[in-house]
VMD Tcl script that builds the backbone (N, CA, C; Angstrom):
set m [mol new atoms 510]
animate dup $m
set s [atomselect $m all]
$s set {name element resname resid chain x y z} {
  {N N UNK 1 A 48.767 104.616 71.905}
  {CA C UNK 1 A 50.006 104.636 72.657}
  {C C UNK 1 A 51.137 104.239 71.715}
  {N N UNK 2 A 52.039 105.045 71.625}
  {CA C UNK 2 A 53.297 104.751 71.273}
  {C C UNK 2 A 54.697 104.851 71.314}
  {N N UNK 3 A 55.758 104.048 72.335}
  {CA C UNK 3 A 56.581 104.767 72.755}
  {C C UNK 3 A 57.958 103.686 71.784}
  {N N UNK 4 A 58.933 104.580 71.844}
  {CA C UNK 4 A 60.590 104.333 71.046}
  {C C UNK 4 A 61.170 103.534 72.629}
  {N N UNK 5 A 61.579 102.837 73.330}
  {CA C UNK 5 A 62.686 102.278 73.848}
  {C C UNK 5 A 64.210 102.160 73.610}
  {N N UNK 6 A 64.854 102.375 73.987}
  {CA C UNK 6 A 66.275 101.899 73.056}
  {C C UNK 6 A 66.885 100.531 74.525}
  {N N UNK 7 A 67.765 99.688 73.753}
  {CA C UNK 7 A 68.273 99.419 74.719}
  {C C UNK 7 A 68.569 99.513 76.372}
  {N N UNK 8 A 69.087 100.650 76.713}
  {CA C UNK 8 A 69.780 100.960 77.907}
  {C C UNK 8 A 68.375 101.175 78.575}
  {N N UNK 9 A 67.212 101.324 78.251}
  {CA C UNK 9 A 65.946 101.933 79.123}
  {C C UNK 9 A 65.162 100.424 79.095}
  {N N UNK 10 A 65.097 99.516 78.170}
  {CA C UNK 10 A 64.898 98.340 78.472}
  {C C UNK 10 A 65.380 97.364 79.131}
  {N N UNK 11 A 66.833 97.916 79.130}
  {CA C UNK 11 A 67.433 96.830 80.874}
  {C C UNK 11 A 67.222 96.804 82.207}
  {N N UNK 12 A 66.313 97.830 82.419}
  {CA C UNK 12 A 65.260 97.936 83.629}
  {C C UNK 12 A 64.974 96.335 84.035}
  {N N UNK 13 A 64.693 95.944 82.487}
  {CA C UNK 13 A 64.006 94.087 83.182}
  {C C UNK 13 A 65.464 93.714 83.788}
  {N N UNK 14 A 65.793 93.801 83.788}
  {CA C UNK 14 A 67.014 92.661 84.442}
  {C C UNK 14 A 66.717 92.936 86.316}
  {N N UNK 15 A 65.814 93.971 86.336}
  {CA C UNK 15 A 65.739 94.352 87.940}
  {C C UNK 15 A 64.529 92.971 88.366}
  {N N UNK 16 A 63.945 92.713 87.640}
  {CA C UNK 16 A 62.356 91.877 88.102}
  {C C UNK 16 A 62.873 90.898 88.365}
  {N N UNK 17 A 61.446 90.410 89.261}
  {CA C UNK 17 A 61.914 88.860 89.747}
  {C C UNK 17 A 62.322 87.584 89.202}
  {N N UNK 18 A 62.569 87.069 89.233}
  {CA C UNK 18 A 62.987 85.955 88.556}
  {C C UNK 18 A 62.563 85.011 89.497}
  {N N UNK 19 A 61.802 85.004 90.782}
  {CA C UNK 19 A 61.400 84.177 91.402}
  {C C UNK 19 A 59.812 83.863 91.829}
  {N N UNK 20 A 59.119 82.360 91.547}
  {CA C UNK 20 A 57.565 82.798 91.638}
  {C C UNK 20 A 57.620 83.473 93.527}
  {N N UNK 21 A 56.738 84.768 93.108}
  {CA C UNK 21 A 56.565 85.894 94.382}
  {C C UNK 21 A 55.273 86.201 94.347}
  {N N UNK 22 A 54.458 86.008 96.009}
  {CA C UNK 22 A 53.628 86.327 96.090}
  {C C UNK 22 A 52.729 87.661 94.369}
  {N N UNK 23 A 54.074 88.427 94.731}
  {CA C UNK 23 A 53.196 89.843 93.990}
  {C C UNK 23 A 53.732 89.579 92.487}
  {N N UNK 24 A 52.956 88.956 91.709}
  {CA C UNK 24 A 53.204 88.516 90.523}
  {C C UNK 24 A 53.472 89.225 89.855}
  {N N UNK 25 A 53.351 90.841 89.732}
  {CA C UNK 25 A 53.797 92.456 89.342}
  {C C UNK 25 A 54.967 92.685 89.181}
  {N N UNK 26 A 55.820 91.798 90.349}
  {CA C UNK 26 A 57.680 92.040 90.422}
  {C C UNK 26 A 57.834 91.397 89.285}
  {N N UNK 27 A 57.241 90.513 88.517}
  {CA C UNK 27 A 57.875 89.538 87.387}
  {C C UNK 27 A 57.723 90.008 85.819}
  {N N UNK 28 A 57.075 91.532 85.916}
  {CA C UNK 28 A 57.013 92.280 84.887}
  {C C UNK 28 A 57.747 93.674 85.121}
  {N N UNK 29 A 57.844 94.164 83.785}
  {CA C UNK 29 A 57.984 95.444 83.230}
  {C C UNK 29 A 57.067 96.793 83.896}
  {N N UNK 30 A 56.980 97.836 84.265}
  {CA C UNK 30 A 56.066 98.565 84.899}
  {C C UNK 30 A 56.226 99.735 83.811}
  {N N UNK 31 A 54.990 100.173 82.834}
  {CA C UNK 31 A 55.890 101.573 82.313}
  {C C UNK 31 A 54.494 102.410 82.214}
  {N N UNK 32 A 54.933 103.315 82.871}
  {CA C UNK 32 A 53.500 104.776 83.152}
  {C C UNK 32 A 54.084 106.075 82.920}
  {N N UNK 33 A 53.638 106.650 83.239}
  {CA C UNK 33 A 53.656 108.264 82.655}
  {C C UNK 33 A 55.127 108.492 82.530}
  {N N UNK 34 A 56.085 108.503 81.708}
  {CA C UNK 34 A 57.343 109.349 82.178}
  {C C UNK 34 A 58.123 107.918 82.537}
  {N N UNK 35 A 58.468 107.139 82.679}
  {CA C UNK 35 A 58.980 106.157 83.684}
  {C C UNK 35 A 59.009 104.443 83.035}
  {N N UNK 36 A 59.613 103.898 83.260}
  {CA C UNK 36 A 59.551 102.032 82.928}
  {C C UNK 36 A 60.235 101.698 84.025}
  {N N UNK 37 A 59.493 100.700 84.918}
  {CA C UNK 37 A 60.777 100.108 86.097}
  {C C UNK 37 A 60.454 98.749 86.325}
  {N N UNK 38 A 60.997 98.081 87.207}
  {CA C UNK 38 A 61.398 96.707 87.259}
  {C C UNK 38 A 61.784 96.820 88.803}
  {N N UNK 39 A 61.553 95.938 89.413}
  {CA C UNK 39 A 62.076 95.457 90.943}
  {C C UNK 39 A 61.891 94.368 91.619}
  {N N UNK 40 A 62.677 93.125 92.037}
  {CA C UNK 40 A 62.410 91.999 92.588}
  {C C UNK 40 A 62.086 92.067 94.166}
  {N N UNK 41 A 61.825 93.392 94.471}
  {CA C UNK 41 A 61.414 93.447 95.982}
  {C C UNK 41 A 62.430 93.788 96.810}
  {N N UNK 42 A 63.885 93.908 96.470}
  {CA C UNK 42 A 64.500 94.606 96.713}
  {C C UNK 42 A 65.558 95.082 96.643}
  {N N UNK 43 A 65.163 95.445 95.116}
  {CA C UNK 43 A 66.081 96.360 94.234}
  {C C UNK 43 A 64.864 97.142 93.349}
  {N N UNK 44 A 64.758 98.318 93.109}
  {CA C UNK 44 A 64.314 99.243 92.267}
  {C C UNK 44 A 65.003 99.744 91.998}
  {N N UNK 45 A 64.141 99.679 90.171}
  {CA C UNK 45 A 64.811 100.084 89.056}
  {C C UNK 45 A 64.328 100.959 88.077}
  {N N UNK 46 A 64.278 102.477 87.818}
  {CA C UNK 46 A 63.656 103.326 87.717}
  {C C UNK 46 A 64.198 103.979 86.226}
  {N N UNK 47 A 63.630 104.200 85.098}
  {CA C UNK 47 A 64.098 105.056 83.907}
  {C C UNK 47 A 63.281 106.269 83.361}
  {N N UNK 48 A 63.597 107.022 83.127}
  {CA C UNK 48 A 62.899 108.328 82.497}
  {C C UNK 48 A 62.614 107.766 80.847}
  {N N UNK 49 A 61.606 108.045 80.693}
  {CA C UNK 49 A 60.903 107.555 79.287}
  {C C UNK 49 A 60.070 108.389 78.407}
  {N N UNK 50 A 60.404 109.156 77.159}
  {CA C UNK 50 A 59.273 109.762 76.539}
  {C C UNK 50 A 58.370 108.810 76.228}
  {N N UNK 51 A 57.023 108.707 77.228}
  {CA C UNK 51 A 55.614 108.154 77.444}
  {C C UNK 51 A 54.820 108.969 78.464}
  {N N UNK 52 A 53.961 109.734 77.540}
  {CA C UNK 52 A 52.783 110.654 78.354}
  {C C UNK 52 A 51.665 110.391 78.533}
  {N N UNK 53 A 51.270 109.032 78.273}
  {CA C UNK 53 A 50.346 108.506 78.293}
  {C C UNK 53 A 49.744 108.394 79.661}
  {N N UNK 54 A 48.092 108.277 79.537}
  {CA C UNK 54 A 47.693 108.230 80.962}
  {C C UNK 54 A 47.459 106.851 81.444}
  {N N UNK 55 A 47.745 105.813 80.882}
  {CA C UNK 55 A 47.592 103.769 80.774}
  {C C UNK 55 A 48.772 103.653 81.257}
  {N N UNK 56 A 48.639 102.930 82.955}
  {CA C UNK 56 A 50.214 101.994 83.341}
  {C C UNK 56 A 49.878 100.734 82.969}
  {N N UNK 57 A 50.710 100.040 82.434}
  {CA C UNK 57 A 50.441 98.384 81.697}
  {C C UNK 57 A 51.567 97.895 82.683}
  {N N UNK 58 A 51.717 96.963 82.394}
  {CA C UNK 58 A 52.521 95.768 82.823}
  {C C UNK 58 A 53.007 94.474 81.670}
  {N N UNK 59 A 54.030 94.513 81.431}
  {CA C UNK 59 A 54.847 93.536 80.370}
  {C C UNK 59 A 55.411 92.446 81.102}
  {N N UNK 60 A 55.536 90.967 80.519}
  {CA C UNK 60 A 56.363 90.102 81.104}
  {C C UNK 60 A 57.945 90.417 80.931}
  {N N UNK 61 A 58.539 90.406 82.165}
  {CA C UNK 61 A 59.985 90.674 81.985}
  {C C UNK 61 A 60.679 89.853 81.048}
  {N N UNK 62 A 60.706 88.485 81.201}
  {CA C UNK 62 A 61.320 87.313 80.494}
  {C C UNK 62 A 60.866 87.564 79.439}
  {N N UNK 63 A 59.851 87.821 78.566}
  {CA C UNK 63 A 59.771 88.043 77.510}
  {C C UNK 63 A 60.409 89.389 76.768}
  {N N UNK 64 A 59.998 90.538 77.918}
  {CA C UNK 64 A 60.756 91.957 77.416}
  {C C UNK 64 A 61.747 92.380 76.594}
  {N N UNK 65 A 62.634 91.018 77.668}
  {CA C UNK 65 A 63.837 90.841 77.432}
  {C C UNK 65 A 64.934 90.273 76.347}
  {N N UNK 66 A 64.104 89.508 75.694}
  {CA C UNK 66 A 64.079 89.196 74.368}
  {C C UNK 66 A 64.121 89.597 73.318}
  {N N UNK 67 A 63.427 91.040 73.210}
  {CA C UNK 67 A 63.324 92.259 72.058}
  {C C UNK 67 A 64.829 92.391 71.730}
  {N N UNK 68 A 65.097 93.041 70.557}
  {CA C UNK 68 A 66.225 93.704 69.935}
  {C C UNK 68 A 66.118 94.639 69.185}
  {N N UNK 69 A 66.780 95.469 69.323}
  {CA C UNK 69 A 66.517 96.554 68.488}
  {C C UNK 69 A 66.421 96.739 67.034}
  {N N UNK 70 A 65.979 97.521 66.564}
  {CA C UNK 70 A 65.516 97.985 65.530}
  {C C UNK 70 A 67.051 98.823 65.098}
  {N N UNK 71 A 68.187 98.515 64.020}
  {CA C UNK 71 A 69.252 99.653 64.080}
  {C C UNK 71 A 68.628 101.158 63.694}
  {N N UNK 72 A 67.485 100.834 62.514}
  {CA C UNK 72 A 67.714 101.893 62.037}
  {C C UNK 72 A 66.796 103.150 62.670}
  {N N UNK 73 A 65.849 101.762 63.819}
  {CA C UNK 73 A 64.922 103.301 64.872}
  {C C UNK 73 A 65.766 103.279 66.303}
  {N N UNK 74 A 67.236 102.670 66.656}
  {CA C UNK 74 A 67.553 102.945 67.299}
  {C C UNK 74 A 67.092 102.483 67.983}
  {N N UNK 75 A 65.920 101.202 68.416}
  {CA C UNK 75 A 65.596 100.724 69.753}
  {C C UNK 75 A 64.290 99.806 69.529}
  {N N UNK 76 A 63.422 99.642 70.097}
  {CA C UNK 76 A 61.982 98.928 69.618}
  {C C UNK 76 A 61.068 100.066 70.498}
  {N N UNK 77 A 59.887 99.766 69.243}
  {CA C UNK 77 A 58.812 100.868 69.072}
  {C C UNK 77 A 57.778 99.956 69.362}
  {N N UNK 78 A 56.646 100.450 70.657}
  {CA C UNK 78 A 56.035 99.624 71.607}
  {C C UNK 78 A 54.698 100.469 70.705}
  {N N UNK 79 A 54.131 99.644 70.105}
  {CA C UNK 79 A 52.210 100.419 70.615}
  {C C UNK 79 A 51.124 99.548 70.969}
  {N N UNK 80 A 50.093 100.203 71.304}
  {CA C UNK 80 A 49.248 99.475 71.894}
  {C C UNK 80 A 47.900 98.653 70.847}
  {N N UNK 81 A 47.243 97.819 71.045}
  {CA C UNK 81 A 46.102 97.461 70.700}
  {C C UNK 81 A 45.532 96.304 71.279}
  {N N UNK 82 A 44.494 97.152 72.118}
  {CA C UNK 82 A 43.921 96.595 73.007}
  {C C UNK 82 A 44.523 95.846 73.877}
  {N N UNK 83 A 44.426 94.748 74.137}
  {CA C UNK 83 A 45.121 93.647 75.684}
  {C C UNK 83 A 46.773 93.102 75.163}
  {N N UNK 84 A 46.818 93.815 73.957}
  {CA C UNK 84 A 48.108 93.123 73.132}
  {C C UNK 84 A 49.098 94.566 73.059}
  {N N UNK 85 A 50.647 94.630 73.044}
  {CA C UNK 85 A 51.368 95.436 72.657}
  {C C UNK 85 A 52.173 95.021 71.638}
  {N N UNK 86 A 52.059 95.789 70.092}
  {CA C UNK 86 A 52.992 95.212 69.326}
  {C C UNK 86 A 54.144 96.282 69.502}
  {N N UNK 87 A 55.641 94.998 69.463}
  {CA C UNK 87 A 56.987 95.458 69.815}
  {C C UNK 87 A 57.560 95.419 68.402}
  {N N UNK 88 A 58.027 96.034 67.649}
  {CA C UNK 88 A 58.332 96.410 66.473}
  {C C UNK 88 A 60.508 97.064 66.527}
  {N N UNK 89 A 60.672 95.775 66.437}
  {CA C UNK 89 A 62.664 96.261 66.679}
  {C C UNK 89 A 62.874 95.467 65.541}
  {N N UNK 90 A 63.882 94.572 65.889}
  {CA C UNK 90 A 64.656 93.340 64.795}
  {C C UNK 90 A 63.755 92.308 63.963}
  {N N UNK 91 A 62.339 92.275 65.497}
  {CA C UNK 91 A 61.337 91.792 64.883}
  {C C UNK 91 A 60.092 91.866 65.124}
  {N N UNK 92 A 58.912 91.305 64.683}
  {CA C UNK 92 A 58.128 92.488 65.353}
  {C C UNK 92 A 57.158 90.649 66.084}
  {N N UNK 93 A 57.502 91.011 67.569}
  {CA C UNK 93 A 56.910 90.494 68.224}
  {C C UNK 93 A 55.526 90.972 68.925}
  {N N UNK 94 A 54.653 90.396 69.586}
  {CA C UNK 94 A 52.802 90.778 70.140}
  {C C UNK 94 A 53.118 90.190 71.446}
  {N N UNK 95 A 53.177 91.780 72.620}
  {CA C UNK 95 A 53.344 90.767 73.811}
  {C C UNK 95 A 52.131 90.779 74.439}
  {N N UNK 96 A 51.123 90.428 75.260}
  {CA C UNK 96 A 50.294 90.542 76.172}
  {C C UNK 96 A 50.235 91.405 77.374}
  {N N UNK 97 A 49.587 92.244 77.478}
  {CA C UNK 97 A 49.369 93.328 78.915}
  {C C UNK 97 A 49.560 91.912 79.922}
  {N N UNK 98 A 50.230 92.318 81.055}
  {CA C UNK 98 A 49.832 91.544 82.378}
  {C C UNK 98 A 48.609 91.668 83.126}
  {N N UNK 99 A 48.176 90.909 83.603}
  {CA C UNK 99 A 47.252 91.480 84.828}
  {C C UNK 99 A 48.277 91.871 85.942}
  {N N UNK 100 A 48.053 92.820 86.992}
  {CA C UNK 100 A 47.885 93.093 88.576}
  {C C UNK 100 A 48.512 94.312 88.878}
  {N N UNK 101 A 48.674 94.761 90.159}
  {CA C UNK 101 A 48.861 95.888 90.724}
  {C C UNK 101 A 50.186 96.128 90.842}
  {N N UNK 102 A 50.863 96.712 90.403}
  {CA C UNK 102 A 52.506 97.030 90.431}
  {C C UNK 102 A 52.151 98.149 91.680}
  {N N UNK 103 A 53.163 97.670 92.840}
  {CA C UNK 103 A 52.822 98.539 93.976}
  {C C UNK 103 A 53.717 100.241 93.685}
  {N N UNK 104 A 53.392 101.045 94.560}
  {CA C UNK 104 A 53.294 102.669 94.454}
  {C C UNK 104 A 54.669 102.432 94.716}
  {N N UNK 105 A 55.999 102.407 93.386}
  {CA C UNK 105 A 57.457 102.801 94.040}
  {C C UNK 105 A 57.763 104.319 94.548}
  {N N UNK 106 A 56.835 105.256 94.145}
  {CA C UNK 106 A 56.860 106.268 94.643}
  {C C UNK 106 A 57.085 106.715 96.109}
  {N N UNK 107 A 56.410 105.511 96.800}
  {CA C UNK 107 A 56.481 105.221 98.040}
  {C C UNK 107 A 57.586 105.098 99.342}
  {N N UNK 108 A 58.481 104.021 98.445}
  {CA C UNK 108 A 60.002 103.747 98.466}
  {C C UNK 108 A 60.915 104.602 98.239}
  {N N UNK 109 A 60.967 105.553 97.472}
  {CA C UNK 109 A 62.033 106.659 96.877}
  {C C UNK 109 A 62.208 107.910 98.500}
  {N N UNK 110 A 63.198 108.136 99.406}
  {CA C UNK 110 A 63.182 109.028 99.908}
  {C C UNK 110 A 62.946 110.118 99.167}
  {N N UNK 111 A 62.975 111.153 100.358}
  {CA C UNK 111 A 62.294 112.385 99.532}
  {C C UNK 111 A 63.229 113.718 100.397}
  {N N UNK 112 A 63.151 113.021 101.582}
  {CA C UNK 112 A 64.134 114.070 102.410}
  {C C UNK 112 A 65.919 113.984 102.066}
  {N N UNK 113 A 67.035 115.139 102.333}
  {CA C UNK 113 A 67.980 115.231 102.271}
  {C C UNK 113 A 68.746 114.356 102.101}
  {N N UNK 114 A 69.627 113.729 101.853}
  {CA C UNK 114 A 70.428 112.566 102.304}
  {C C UNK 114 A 71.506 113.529 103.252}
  {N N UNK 115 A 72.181 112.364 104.250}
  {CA C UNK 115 A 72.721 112.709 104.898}
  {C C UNK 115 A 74.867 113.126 104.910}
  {N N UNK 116 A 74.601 111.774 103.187}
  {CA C UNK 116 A 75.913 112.294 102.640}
  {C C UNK 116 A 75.690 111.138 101.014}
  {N N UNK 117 A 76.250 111.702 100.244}
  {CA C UNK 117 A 76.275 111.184 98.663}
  {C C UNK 117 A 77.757 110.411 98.266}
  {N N UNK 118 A 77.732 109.596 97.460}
  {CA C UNK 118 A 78.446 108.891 96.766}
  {C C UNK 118 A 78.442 108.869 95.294}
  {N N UNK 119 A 79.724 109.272 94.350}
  {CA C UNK 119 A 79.000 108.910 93.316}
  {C C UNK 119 A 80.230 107.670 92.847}
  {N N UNK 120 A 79.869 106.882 92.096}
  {CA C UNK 120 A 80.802 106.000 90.855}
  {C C UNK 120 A 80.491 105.644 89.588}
  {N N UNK 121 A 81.241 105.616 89.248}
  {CA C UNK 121 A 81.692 105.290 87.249}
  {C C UNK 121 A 81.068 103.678 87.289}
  {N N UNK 122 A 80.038 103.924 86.018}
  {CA C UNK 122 A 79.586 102.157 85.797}
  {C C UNK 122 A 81.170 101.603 85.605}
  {N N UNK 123 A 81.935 102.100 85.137}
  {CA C UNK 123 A 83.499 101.578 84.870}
  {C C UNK 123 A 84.040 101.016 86.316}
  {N N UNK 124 A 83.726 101.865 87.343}
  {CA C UNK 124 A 84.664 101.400 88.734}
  {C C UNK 124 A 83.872 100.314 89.358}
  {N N UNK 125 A 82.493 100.441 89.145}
  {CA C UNK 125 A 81.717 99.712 89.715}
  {C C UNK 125 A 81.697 98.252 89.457}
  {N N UNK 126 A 81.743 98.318 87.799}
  {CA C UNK 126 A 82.089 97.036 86.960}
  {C C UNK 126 A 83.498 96.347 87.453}
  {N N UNK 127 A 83.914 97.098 87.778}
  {CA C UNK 127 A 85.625 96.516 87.838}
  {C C UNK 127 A 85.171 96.156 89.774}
  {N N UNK 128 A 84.587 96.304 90.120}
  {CA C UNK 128 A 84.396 96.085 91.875}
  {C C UNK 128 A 83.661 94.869 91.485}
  {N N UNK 129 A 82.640 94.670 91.203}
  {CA C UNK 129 A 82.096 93.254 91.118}
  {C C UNK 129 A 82.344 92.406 89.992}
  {N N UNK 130 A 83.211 92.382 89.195}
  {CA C UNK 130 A 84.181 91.353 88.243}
  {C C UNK 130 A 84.904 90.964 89.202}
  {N N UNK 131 A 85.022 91.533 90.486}
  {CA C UNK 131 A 86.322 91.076 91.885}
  {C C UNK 131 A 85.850 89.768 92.412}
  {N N UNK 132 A 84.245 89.423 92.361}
  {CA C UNK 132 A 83.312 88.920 93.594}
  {C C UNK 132 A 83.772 87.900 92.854}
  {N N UNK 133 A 83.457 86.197 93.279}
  {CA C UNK 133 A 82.950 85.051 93.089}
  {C C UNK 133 A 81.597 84.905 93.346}
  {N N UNK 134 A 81.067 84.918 94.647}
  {CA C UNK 134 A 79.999 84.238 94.870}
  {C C UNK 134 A 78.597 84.999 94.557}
  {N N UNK 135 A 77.845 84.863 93.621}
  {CA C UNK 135 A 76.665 85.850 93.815}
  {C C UNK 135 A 75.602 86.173 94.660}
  {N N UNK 136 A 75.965 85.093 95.358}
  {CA C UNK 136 A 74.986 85.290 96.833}
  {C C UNK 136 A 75.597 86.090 97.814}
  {N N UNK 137 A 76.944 86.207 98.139}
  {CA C UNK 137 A 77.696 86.171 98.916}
  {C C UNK 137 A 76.982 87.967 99.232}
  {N N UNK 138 A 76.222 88.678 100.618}
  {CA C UNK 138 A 76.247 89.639 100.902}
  {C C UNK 138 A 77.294 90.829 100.889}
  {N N UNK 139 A 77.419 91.952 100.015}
  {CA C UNK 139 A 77.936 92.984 99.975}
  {C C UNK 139 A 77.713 93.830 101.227}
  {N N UNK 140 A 78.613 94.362 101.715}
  {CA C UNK 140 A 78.416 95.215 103.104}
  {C C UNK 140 A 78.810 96.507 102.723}
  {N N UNK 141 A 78.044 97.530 102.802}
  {CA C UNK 141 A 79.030 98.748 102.813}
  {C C UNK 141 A 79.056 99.834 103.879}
  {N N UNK 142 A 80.069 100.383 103.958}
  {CA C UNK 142 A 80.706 101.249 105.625}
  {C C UNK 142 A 80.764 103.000 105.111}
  {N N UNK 143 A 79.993 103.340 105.583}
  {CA C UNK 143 A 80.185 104.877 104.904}
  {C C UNK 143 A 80.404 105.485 106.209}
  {N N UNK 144 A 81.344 106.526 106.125}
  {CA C UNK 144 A 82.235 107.217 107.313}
  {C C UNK 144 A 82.365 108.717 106.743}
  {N N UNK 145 A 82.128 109.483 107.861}
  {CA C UNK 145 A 82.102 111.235 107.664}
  {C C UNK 145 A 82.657 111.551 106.055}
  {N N UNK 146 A 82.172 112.162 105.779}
  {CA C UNK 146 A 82.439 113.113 104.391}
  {C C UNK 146 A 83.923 112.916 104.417}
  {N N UNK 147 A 84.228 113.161 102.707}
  {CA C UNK 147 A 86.134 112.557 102.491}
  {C C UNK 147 A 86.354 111.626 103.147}
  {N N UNK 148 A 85.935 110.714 103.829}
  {CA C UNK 148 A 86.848 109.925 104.140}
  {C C UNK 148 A 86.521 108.341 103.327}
  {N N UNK 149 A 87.475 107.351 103.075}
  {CA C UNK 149 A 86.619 105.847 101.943}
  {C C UNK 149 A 85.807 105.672 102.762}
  {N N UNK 150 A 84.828 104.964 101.725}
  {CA C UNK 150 A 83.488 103.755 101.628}
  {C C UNK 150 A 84.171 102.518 101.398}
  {N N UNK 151 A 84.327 101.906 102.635}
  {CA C UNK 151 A 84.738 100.503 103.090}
  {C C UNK 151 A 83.892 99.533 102.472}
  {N N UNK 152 A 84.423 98.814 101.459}
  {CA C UNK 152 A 83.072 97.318 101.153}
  {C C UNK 152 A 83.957 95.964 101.668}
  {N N UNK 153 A 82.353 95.325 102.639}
  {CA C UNK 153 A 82.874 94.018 102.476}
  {C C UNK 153 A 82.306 92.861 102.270}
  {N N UNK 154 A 83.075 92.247 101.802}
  {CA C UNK 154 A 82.365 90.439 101.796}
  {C C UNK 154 A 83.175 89.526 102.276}
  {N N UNK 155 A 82.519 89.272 103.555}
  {CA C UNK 155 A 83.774 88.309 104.521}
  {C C UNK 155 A 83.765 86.944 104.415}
  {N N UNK 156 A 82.336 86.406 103.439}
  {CA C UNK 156 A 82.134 85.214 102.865}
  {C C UNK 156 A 83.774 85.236 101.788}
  {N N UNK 157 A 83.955 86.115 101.322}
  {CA C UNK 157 A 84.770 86.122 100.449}
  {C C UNK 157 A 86.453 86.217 101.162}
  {N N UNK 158 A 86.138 86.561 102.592}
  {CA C UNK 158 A 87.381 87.452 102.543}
  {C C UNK 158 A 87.832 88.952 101.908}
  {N N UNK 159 A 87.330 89.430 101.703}
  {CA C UNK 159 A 87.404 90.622 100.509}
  {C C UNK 159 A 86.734 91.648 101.424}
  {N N UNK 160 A 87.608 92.681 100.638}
  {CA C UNK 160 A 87.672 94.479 101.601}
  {C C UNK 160 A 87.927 94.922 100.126}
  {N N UNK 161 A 86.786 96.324 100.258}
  {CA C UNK 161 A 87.347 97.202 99.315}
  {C C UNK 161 A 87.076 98.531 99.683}
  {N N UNK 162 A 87.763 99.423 99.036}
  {CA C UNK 162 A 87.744 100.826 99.568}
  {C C UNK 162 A 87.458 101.428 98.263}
  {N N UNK 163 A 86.436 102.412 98.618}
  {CA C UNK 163 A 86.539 103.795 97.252}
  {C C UNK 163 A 86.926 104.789 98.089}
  {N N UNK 164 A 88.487 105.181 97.172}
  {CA C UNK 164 A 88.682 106.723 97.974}
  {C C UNK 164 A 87.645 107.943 97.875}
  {N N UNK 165 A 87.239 108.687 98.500}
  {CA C UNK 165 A 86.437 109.745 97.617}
  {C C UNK 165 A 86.689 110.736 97.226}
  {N N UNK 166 A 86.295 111.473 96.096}
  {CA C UNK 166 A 86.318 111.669 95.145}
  {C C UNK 166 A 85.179 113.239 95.218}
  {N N UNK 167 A 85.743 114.359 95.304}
  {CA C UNK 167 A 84.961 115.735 95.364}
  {C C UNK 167 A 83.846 115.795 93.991}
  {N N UNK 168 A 82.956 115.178 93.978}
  {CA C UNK 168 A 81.831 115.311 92.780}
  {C C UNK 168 A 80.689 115.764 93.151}
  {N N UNK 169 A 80.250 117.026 92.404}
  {CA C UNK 169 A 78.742 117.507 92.848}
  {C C UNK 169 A 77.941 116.968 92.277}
  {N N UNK 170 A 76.967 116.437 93.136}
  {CA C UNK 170 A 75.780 115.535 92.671}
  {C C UNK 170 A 74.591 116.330 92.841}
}
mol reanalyze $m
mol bondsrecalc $m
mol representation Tube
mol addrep $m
């Protein structure tokens, strides 16, 4: 097994748990055929990956996360041997396979139509939650007939926001 990562496909970990959880699986890395994801149970976090391999492993997130890239391969280069993966970037760290069952996100992903789409710029999005204070504080969002804004709120905050929309084919 040997796959290239770069950055942006390794920030998947930032989706895993960070909390001890029954399913000790949320607290790793998930990467199988095509794919690396991360989810604290409820948020999934999904990347397209050249890995054709037929072995799903499991990585500790907190550790994952730690890697740095390699400048001149552009990312860290994962292979396998045996119960160990050597990570080969800035430096070459030996992480340990996890044990347990990373549940079927396949499961979770609708499959039928949606009933209406949204899209936004990591730019607008970034600039919407640099707004927040509280990180707990529940995000609400109001979606209303086609063209018309997506109302957000956080009334912990006091705070209303609107995205006008925006004609983009998705």
């Amino acid at each position: 097994m040997k796959i290239l990562l770069t950055k942006d496909q390794r920030a998947v970990a930032n989706a895993a748990s960070k909390e001890i959880h029954p399913k000790y699986a949320l607290k790793c890395v998930h990467i199988k055929k095509g794919i690396i994801e991360a989810s604290n149970g409820f948020l999934l976090i999904q990347k397209k990956i050249d890995y054709d391999g037929e072995e799903d492993f499991l990585l500790d997130a907190g550790e994952f996360k730690k890697l740095k890239d390699s400048k001149s391969m552009g990312g860290v280069s994962f292979s396998s041997e045996g119960d160990e993966i050597r990570a080969i970037g800035e430096n070459t760290v030996i992480l340990r396979k996890q044990s347990g069952v990373y549940p079927d996100s396949e499961a979770f992903i609708p499959k039928e139509e949606p009933v209406f789409k949204i899209a936004l710029s990591r730019k607008l999005l970034k600039k919407l939650i640099s707004t927040l204070d509280d990180d707990d504080a529940p995000v609400r969002f109001y979606f209303y007939p086609k063209l018309e804004p997506v109302k957000i709120s956080i009334p912990e905050e006091n705070t209303t926001a609107i995205i006008m929309p925006i004609n983009v084919e998705l």
